[in-house]
C-alpha positions as CSV (number, residue, x, y, z in Angstrom):
1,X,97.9,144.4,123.3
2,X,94.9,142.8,122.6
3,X,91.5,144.9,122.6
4,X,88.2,143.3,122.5
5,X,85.4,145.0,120.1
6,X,82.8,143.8,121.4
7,X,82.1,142.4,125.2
8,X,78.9,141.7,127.0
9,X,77.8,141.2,130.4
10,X,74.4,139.2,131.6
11,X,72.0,141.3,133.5
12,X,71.6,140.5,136.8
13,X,68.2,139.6,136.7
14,X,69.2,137.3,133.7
15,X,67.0,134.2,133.1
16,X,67.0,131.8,130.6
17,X,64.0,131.7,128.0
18,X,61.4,129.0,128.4
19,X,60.6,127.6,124.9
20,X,56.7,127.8,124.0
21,X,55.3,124.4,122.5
22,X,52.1,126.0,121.3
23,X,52.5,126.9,117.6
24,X,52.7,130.0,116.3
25,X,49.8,130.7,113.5
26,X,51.6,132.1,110.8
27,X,54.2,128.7,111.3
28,X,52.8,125.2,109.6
29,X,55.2,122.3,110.5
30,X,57.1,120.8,107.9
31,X,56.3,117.0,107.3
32,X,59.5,115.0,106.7
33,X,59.8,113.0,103.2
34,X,60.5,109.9,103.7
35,X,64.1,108.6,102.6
36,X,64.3,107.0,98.9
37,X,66.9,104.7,99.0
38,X,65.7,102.5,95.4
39,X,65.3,104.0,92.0
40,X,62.9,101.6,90.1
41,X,64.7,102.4,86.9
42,X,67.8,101.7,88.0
43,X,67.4,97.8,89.2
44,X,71.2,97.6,91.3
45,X,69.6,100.5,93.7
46,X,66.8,97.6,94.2
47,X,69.3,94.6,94.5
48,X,71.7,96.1,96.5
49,X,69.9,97.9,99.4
50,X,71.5,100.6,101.6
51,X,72.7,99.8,104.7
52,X,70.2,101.0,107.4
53,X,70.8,100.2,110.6
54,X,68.4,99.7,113.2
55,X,68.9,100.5,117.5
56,X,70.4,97.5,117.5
57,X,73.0,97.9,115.1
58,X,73.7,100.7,116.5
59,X,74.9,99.5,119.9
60,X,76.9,97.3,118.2
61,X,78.5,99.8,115.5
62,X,79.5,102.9,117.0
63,X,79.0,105.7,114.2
64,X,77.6,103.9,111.5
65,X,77.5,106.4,109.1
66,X,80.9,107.7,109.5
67,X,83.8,106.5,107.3
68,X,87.1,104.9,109.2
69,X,90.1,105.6,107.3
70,X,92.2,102.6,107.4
71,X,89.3,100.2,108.6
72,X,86.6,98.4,107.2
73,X,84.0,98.0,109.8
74,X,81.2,95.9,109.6
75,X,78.4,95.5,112.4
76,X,80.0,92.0,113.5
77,X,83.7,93.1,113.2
78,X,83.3,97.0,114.3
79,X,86.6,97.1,114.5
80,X,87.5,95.4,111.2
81,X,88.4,92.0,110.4
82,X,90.7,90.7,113.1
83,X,94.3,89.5,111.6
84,X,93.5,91.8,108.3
85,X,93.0,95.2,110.1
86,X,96.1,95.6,111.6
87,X,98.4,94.0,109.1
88,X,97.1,97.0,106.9
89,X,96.2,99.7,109.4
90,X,99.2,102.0,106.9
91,X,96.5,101.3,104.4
92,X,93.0,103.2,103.6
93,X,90.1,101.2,103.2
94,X,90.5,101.6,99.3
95,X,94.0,100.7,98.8
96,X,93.2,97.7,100.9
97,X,90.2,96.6,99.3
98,X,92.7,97.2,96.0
99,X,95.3,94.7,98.1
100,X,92.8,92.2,98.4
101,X,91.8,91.9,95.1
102,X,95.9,92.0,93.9
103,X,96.3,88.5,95.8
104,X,99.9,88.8,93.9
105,X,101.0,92.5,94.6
106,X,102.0,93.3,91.2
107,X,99.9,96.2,90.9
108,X,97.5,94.5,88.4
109,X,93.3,94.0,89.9
């Protein structure tokens, strides 16, 4: 039989802690850096800008950041291109970006 180690129990004059805006004095808050997303000596980073969405991008691709598996989505076809996606859906998004590019399957890009 199970026996916990440890157990607790609220008191009964429990109340949950009320969070105090006023900074502490010891406690400077941290600026946030802004995101570099170009290296000047490195021209492509400049060329080819990172994808950033905006609110509005994000309404219309759920999870942005995330990686699908087996679909390419894109913020006008968010659930990959129609006709492609499901014919491939067996397929990660590698090994069908690999397919694309091997218009004759024999294995060659």
């Amino acid at each position: 039989m199970f026996s916990p180690i440890f157990s607790f129990s609220f008191a009964h004059n429990f109340a949950v802690p009320m969070a105090d805006d006023s900074p502490s004095p010891d406690h400077q808050p941290c600026p946030i850096p802004a995101t570099q997303t170009a290296i000047t000596d490195v021209p492509v980073t400049i060329l080819r800008p990172v994808f950033n969405p905006d609110p509005t991008t994000n309404t219309c691709l759920p999870n942005p950041g995330t990686a699908r598996a087996n679909v390419a989505a894109t913020p006008e076809c968010p659930a990959g291109t129609p006709g492609w996606a499901a014919a491939h859906a067996h397929a990660t998004v590698l090994q069908q970006h690999c397919a694309f590019f091997d218009a004759d399957g024999d294995g060659v890009v």
